[in-house]
C-alpha positions in Angstrom: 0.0 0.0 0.0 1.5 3.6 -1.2 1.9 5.7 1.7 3.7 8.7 0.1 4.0 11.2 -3.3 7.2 13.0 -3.4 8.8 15.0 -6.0 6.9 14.9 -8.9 8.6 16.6 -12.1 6.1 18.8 -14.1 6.9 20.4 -18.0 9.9 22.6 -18.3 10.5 25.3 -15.1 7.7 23.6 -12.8 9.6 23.4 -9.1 9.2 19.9 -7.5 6.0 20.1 -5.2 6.1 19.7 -1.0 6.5 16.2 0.3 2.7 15.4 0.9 0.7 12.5 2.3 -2.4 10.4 1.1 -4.1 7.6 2.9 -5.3 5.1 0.0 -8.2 3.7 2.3 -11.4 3.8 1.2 -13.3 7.1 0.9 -14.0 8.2 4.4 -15.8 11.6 4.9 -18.0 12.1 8.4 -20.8 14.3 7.9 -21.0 17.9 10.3 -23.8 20.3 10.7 -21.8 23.2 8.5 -20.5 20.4 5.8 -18.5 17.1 5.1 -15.0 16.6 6.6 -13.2 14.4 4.0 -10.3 12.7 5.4 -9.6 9.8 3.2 -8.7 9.8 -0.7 -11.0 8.7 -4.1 -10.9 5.5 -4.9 -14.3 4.6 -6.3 -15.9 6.9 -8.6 -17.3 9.0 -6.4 -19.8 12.6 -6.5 -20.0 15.5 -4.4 -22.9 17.3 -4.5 -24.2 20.3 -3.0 -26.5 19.4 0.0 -23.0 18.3 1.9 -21.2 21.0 1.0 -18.8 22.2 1.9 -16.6 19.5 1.5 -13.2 20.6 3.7 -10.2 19.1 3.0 -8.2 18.2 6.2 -5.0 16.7 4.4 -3.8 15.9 1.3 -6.1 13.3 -0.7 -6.0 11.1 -4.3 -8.0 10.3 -6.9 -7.1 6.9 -8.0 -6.3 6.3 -10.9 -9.4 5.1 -13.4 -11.9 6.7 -10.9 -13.6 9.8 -11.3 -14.4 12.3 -8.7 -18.0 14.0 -10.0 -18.6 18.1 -8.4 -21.8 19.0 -8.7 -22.7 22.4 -9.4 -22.8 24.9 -6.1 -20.2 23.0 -4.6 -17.5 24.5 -2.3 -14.4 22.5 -1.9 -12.0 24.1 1.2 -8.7 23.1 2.0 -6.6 24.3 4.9 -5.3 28.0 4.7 -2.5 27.1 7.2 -1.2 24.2 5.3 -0.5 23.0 1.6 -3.5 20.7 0.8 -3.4 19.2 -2.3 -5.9 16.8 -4.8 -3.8 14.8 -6.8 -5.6 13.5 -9.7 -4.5 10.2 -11.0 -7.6 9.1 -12.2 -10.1 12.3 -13.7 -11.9 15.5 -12.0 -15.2 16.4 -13.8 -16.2 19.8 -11.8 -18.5 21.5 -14.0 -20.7 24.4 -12.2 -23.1 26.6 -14.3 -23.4 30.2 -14.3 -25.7 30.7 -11.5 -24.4 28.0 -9.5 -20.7 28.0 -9.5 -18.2 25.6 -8.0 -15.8 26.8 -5.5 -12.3 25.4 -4.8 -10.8 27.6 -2.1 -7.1 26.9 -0.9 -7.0 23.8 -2.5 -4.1 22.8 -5.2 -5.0 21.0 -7.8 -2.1 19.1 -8.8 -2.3 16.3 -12.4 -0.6 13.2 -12.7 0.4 11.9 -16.1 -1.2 8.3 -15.5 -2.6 7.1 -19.0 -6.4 8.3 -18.9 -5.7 10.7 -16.2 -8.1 14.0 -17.0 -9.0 17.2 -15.6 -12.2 19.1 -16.7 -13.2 22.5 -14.7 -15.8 25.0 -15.8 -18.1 27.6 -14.3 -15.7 27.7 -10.8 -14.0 30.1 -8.7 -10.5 28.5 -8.1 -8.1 30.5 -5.3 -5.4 30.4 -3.2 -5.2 34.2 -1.1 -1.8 33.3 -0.1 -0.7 32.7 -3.5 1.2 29.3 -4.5 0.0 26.8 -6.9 -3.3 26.5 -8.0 -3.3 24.0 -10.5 -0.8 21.9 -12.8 -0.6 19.3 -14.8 3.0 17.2 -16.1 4.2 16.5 -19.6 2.3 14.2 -21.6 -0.7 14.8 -20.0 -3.5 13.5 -21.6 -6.4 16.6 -21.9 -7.5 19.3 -19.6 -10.4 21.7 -19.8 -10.7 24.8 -18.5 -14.0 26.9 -19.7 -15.5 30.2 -17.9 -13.0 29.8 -14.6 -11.8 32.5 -12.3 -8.4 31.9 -11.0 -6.9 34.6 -8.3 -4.1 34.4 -5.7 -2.0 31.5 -7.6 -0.2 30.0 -11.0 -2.2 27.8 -13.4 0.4 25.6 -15.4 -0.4 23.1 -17.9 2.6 20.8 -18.9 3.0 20.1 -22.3 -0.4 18.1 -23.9 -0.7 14.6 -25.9 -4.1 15.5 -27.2 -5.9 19.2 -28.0 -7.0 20.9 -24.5 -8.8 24.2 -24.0 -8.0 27.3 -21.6 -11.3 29.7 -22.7 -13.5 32.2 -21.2 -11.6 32.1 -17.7 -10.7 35.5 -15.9 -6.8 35.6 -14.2 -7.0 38.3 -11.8 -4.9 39.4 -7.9 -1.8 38.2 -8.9 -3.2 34.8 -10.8 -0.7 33.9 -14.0 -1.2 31.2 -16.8 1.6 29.0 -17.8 1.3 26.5 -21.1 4.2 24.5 -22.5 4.1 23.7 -26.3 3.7 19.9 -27.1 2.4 17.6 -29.3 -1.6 18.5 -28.7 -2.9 21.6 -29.5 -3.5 23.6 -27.0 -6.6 26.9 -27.4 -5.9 30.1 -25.3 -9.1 31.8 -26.2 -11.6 34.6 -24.6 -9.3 34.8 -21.5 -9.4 37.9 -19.8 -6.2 38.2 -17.9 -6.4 41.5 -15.8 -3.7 42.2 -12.5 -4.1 45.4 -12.4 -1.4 48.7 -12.7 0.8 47.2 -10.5 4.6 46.2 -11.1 5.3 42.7 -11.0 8.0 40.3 -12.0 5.4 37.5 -12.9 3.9 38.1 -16.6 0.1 37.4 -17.0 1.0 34.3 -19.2 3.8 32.6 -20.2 4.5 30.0 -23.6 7.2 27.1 -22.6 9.2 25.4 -25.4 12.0 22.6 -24.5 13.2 19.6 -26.9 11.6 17.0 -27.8 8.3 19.4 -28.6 9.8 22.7 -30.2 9.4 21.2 -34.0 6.1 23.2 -34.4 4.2 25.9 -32.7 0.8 24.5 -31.1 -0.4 27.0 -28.7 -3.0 29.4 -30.0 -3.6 32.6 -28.5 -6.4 34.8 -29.7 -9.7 37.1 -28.7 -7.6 37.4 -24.8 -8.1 40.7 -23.3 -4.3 41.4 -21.8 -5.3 44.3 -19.3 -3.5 46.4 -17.0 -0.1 48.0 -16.6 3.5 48.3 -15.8 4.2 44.4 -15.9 4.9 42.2 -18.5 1.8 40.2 -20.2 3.3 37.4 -22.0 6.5 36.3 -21.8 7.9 33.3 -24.0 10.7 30.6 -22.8 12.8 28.6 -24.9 11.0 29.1 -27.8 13.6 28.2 -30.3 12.5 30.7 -32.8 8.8 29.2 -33.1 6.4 31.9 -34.1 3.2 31.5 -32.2 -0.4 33.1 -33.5 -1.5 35.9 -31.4 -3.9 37.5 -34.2 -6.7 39.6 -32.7 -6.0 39.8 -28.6 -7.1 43.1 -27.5 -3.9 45.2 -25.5 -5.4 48.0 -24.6 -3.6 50.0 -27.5 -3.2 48.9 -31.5 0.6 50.4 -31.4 2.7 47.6 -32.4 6.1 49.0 -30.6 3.8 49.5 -27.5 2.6 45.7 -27.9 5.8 44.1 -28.4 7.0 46.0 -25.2 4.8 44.3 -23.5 5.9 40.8 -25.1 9.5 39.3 -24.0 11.3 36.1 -24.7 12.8 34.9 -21.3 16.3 35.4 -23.0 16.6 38.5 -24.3 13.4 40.5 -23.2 12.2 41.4 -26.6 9.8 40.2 -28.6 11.4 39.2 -32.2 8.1 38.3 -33.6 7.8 35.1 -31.4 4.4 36.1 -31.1 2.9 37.1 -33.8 0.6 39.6 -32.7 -1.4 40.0 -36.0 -4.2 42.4 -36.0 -4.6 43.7 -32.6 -8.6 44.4 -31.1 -9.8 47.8 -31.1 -12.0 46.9 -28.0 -12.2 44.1 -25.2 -14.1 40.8 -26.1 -16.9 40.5 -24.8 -15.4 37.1 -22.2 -17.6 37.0 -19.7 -15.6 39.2 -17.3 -15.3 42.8 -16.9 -12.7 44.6 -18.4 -13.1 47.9 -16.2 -15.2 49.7 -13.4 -15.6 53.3 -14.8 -18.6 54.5 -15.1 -19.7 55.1 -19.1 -19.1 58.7 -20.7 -22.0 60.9 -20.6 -23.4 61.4 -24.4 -24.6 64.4 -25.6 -27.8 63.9 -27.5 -26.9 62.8 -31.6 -29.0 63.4 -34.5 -29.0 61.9 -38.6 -27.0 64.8 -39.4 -24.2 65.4 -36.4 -20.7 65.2 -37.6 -19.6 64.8 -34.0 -20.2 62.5 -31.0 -19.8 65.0 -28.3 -19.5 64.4 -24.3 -17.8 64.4 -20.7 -15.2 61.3 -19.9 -12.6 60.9 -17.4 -9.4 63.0 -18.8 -6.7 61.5 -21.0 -8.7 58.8 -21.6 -9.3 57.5 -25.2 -13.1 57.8 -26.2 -13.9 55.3 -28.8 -17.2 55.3 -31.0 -18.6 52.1 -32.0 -21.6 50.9 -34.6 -21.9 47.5 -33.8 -18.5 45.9 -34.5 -16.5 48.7 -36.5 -14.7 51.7 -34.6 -16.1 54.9 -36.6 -14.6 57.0 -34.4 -12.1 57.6 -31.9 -10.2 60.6 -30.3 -9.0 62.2 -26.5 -10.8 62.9 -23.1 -9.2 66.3 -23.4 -7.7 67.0 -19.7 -7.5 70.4 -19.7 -11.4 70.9 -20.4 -12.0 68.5 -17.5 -12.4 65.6 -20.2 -14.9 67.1 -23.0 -14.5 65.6 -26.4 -15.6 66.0 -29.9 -15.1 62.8 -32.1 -15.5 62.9 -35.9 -18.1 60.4 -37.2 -19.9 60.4 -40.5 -23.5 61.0 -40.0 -25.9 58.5 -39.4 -29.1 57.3 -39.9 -32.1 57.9 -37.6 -32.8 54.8 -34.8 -29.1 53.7 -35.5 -27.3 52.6 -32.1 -23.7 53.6 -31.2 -22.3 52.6 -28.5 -19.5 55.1 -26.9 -16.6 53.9 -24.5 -13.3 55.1 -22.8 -10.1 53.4 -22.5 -7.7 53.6 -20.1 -4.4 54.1 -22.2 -2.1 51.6 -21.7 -3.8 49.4 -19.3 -7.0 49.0 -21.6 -9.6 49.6 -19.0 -12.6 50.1 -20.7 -15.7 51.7 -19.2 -19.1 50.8 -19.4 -20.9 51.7 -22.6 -23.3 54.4 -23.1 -25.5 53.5 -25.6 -26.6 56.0 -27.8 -29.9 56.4 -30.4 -29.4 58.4 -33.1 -32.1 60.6 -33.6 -34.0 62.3 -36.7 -32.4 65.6 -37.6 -35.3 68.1 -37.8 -33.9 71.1 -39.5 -35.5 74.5 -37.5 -35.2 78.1 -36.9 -32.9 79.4 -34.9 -34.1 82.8 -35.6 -36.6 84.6 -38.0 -38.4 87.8 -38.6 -41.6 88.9 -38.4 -43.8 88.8 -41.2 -46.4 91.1 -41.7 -48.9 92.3 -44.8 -46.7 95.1 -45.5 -43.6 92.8 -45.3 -41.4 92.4 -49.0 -38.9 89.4 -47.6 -38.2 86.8 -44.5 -35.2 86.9 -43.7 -33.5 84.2 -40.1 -31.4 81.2 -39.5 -31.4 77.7 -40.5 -29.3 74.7 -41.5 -26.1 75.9 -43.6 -27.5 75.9 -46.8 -30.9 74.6 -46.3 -33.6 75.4 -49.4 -36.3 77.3 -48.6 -39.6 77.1 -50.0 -42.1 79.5 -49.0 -46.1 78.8 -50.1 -49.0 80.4 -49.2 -51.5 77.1 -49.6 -50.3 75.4 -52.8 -49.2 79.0 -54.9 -45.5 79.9 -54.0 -44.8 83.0 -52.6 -40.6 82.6 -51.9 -37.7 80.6 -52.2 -34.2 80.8 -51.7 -31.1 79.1 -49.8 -29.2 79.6 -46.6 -25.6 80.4 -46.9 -23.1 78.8 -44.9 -24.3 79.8 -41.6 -27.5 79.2 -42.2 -28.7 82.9 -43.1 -31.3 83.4 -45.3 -33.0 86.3 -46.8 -36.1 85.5 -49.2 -37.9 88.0 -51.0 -42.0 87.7 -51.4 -43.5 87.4 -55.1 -46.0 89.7 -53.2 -47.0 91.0 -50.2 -49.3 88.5 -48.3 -52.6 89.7 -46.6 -53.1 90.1 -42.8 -53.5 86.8 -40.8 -52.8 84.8 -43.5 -50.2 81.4 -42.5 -47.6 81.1 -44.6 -45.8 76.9 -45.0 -41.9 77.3 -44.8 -40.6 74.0 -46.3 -36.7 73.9 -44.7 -34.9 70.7 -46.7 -31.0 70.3 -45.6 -28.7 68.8 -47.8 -28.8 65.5 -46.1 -32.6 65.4 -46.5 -34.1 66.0 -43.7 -36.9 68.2 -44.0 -39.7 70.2 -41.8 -42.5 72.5 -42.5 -43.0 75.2 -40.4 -46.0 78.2 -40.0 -45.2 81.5 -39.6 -48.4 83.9 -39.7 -48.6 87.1 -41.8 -49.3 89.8 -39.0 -52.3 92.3 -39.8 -50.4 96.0 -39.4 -52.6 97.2 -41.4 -55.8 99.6 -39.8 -59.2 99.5 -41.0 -60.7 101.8 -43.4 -62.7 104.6 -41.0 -66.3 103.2 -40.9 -68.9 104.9 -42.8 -71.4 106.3 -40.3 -75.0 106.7 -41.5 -77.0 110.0 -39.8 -78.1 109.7 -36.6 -80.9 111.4 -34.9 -82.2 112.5 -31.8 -84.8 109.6 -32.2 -82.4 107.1 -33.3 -81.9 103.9 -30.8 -79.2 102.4 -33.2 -76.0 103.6 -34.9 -75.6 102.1 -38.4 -72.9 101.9 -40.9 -70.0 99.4 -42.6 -66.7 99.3 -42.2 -64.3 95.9 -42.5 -65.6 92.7 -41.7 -65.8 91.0 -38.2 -64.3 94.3 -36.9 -65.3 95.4 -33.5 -67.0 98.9 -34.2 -67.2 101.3 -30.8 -69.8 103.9 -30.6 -69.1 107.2 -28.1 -72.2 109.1 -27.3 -72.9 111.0 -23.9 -69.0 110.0 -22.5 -70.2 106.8 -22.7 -68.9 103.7 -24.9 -71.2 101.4 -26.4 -69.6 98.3 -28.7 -70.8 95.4 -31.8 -69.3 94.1 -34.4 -69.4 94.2 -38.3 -70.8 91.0 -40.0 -69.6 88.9 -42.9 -70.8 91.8 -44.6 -69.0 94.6 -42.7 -72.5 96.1 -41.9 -72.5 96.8 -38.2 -76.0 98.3 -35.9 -74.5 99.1 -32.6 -77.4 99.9 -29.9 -77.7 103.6 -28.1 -79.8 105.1 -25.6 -81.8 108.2 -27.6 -79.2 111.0 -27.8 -79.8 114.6 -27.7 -79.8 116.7 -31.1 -76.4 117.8 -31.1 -74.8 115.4 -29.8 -71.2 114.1 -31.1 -71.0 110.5 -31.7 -67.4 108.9 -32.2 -67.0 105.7 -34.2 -64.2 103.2 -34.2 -63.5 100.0 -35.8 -61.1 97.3 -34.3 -59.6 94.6 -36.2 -58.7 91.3 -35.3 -54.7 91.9 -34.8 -55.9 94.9 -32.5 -55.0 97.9 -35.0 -58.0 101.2 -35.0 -59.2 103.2 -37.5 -59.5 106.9 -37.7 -62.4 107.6 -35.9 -65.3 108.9 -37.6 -67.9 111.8 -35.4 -71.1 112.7 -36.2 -73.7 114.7 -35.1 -77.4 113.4 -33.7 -79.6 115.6 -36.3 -82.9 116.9 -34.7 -86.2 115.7 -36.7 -88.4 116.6 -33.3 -88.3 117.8 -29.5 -85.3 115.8 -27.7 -86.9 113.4 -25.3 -88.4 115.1 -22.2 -86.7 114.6 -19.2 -89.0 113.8 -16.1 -88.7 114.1 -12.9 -89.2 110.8 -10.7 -93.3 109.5 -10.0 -94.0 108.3 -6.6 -97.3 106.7 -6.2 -98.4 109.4 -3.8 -97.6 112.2 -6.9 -101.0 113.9 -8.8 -98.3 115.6 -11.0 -95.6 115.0 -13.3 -92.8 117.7 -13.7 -89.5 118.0 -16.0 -88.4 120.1 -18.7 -88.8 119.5 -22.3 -88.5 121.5 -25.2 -89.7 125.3 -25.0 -93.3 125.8 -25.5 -94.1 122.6 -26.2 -97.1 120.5 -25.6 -96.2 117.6 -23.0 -98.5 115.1 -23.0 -98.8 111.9 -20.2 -99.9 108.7 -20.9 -100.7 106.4 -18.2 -102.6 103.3 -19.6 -105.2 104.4 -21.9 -105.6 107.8 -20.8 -103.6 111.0 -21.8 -102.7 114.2 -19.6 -100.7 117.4 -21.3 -100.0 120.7 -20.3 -97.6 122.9 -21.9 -93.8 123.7 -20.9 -93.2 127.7 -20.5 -90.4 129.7 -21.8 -87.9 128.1 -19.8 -89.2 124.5 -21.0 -90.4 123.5 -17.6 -93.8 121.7 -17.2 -96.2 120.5 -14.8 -98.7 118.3 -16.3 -101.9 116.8 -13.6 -102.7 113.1 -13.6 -104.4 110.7 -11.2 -102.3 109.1 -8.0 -100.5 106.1 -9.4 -99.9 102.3 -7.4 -96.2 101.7 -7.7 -94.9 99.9 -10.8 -97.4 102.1 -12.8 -95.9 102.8 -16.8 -95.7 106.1 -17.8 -94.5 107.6 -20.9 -94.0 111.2 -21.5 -93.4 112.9 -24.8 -93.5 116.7 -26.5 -95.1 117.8 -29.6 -93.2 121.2 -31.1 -95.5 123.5 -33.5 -94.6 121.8 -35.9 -96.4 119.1 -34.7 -93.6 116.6 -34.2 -93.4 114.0 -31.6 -90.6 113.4 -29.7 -89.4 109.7 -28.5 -91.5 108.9 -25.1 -89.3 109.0 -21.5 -90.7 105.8 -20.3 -90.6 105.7 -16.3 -92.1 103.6 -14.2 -94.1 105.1 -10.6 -91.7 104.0 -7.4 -93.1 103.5 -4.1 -92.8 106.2 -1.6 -95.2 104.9 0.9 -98.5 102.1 0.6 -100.5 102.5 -2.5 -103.7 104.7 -2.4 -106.2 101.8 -0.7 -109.2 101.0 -2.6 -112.1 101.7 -0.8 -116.5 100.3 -1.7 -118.8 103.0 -1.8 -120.0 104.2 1.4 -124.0 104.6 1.9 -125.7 106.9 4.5 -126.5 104.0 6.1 -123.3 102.0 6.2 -121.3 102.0 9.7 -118.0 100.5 7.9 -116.0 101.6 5.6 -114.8 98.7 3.3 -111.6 98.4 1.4 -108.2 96.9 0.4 -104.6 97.7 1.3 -100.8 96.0 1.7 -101.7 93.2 4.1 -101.0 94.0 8.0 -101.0 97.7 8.0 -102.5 100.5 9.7 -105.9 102.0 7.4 -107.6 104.9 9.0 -110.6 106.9 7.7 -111.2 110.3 8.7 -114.3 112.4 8.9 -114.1 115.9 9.6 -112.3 116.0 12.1 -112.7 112.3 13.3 -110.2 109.8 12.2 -111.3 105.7 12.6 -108.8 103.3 11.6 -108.0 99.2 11.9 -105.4 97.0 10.7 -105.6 95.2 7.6 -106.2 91.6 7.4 -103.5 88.8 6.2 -105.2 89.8 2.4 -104.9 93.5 3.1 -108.4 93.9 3.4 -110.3 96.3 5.9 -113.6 97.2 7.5 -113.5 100.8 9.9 -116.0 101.1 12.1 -118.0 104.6 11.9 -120.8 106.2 12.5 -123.5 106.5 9.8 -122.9 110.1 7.3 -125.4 111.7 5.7 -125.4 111.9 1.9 -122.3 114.4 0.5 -120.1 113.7 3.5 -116.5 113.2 2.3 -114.1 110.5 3.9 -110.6 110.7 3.7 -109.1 107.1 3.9 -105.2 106.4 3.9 -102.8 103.5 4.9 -99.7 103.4 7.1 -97.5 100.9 6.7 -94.5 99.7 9.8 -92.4 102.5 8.7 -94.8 105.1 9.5 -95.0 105.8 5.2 -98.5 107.4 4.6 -100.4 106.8 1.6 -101.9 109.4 -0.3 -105.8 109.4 0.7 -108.8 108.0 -1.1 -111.6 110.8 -1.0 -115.3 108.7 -0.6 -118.8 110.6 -0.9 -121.2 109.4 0.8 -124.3 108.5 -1.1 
């Protein structure tokens, strides 16, 4: 029974490993509440799966040669930090995670054996050592090893030489993790890596290329689509490589400058490159591996339309802002420092909805920052300035595009064009002058294409025409005339302001209270953009006596005074019946009528010589105290005296010297007690309402 591994010789440059331990028992592993403690080595085919995990590693262990030791997905594997546990794999270790549920090997070295059949296949896991050392290696002559979508930190991955084709691709190297491969007889593919330590000085290069007799006939190590990130360390570095020129076409080095890339290549002899890697036609931008190839933050993007010559923007200074449309750099240029990193990058214009995509790079070290994504929007060509047009306007004249055509219609007749000069100025002169409130189409086409129409509205300067007034009398109600339509026509009369407006027609009839012959009347019209006309005054003609003016009615009045015209005959006419008198030499009049009840109509009107009748003053009697009661006819014989007043008032009835009085009912009739009359008494009877207001008084005969 094998008790002990000691110095086991990897490919070219591999140091002999620690003297190590491994009990060949069978599999013994004692379940604990936080995991599985595995203390004994693989010698079944045997698989670890996640609902024991983690599996910790308390010594070195084997896998037996022929067996196979299965990791399921979300497993964590955890040696000892304080010692140097190893897994040597005789036999074959299958650990394949997925992306969402990784694998985990934590202080653990993997170490190969080159036992015919032996195999090592590792994807989807997270493979470190914090303390750096070894983190996996295979011998010479081994027979295959995968490695697909890894992260190694901390440690060295180094594959011997290979018998049969192997694959390193999509893994990330990263905190001081390094890749060593040694040429052999089986190809082996370095592809999608992203090896990335940072811009810190180091000794170590990212990945090194080993050649030593017997397998130096032919190069079989291909390197290409790696993202080699970072600075001020070497990134590959090639040993013994007996003049074999290697393919390095299209790795991405943070820079295309072929000096600048072969710096960065050395051959372990004479630190210079000499084309031993052939580096081809460099990347313009990371691969997209898997892992990140930065932290900044993406530039910010000024918007960009179909017809921008530059992608403008803020990014951090010195860095080198490249513009991409899906896979072809159409741009690139410089995070300018001194304007706190603005640039400007020449592009040829593009089309509307087109994506770019805009990053900055981190000269040198090949950092690249998140991508801001921009849409290309429709260039709509507009205004920048223009003049105002109005109906007494010749030209247009503003800013546009740099040498835009202009078209200029009014409807479907054109009115203008021209072109904008290199500026964008433009001056276009009108077949004719274009009428108030019309709107004008500007077509605006670019040279690129784009087009818009814009309105621009011909402003009315113009003033209407003064109206034509027809006469106006001292009898007229209405003032009449034309003037342009839809105006708003105002009337002045008696230093007040009275306003219509004109119809389709331009007639206007603008109400007015009757004016006095004499009388100026100013008229107005008022277009739609708010410009006047001359105003227009005429005189009210006199064709009869001006309307009497009266003085107000109460309904305890028997007269009706004013003025009126001179000599005059003033009639009254209240209801069907018609009082007149006849105003003296100072036109003042006092014409007789009957008491009135309130709200009582009456018109009032004068007749001159010559016989013509003025307009009636219309007034209405007011209420100065109750109404004049109505009272029955009182017979010698009769001891009441009947009637009707306001309801709830005071009615008396006097007699000589005798005064009788009740209250009215809820319906504002009344009886008064009196005494009986002879015949050709006269009663007096009134009403007095809460206020102490006395109506005029009913006079009854007694019959």
């Amino acid at each position: 029974m094998r008790k002990k591994w000691s110095l086991i010789v990897l490919a070219a440059g591999l140091v002999a490993s620690s003297v190590q331990t491994y009990n060949t028992n069978p599999v013994m592993v004692s379940a604990q509440e936080q995991g599985t403690v595995v203390t004994e080595s693989i010698l079944e085919d045997t698989v670890w799966t996640k609902d024991k995990s983690p599996y910790i590693l308390q010594s070195g262990l084997f896998i037996a040669s022929g067996k196979t030791l299965t990791i399921e997905p979300g497993v964590k594997v955890e040696g000892q930090s304080s010692s140097f546990t190893e897994l040597l794999i005789e036999g074959s270790l299958d650990a394949k995670g997925t992306a969402e549920d990784r694998i985990v090997f934590e202080n653990v070295y993997l170490k190969g054996t080159n036992f015919i059949g032996s195999r090592i296949a590792i994807s989807n896991s997270d493979v470190s050592r914090p303390f750096g050392g070894f983190l996996l290696t295979v011998p010479g002559n081994f027979s295959d090893i995968q490695l697909l979508n890894n992260s190694f930190s901390g440690g060295s991955v180094i594959l011997g030489n290979m018998k049969n084709t192997s694959s390193v691709e999509g893994n990330l190297f990263a905190k001081k993790a390094s890749l060593s491969v040694s040429n052999g007889s089986g190809l082996v593919t370095v592809k999608r890596n992203t090896f990335d330590n940072g811009d810190s000085e180091s000794s170590t290069a990212d990945f090194e290329m080993n050649c030593s007799d017997p397998n130096c006939s032919a190069p079989n190590i291909l390197v290409q689509e790696n993202n080699f990130l970072g600075s001020g360390h070497i990134k590959v570095k090639l040993n013994g490589s007996k003049n074999l020129e290697f393919n390095g076409d299209s790795n991405y080095w943070g820079t295309q400058e072929p000096d600048t890339i072969n710096s960065l290549i050395v051959d372990g002899k004479d630190f210079s490159n000499n084309n031993l890697l052939s580096i081809g036609n460099p990347a313009q931008k990371p691969f997209a591996n898997g892992w990140p190839a930065g932290e900044e933050a993406a530039p910010k993007v000024s918007d960009l339309t179909s017809e921008d010559a530059y992608v403008s923007g803020v990014a951090t200074p010195g860095h080198i802002v490249q513009v991409w449309k899906n896979d072809d750099l159409i741009g690139s240029g410089k995070a300018v420092a001194a304007d706190g990193g603005i640039f400007n990058i020449a592009i040829d214009s593009q089309n509307a909805g087109d994506k770019l995509e805009v990053v900055a790079l981190k000269p040198i070290s090949g950092y690249v920052s998140a991508p801001a994504i921009v849409t290309v929007k429709q260039y709509i060509p507009r205004f920048y300035e223009v003049s105002e047009v109005t109906d007494q306007s010749v030209s247009v004249t503003g800013r546009t595009a740099p040498y835009a055509e202009l078209k200029i219609l009014n409807g479907t007749a054109l009115v203008g064009s021209g072109t904008a000069d290199y500026v964008g100025y433009f001056n276009i002169s009108f077949l004719a002058k274009q009428p108030g409130g019309t709107v004008l189409d500007v077509n605006v086409r670019t040279t690129k294409g784009s087009e818009r129409t814009y309105s621009i509205a011909v402003v009315d300067n113009t003033a209407p025409a003064a109206p034509k007034v027809n006469p106006v009398s001292n009898k007229s109600v209405y003032v009449t005339g034309t003037t342009e339509r839809g105006a708003v026509v105002s009337v002045q009369a008696g230093g007040k302001s009275y306003t219509g407006a004109a119809d389709s027609y331009g007639k206007f009839r603008i109400a007015i209270p009757v004016q006095k012959a004499g009388t100026a009347i100013t008229v107005t019209a008022k277009d739609a953009a708010g410009n006047v006309s001359a105003p227009v005054t005429v005189k009210a003609t006199k064709i009869a006596p001006d309307v009497p003016a009266v003085t107000s009615i109460s309904n305890k009045a028997s007269v009706v005074t004013g003025t009126a015209e001179r000599y005059s005959t003033v009639k009254v006419q209240i209801g069907s019946k018609i009082y007149s008198a006849k105003a003296d030499g100072y036109g003042k009049y006092k014409v007789s009528i009957p008491v009135q009840n309130t709200g009582m109509t009456v018109y009032v009107t004068a007749t001159d010589k010559y016989s013509r009748v003025s307009l009636a003053k219309v007034t209405k009697v007011y209420r100065a105290a109750p109404n004049m009661p109505a009272v029955s006819p009182v017979r010698y014989t009769s001891t009441l005296v009947k009637g009707k007043t306001e309801p709830s008032i005071m009615a008396y009835a006097k007699i000589g010297t005798k005064v009788y009085s009740t209250k009215s009912a809820a319906d504002g009739t009344f009886n008064i007690t009196i005494p009986k009359q002879k015949k050709g008494i006269k009663i007096y009877v009134t009403a007095k309402d809460a206020k102490s207001m006395v109506s005029a008084a009913r006079v009854v005969t007694v019959y």
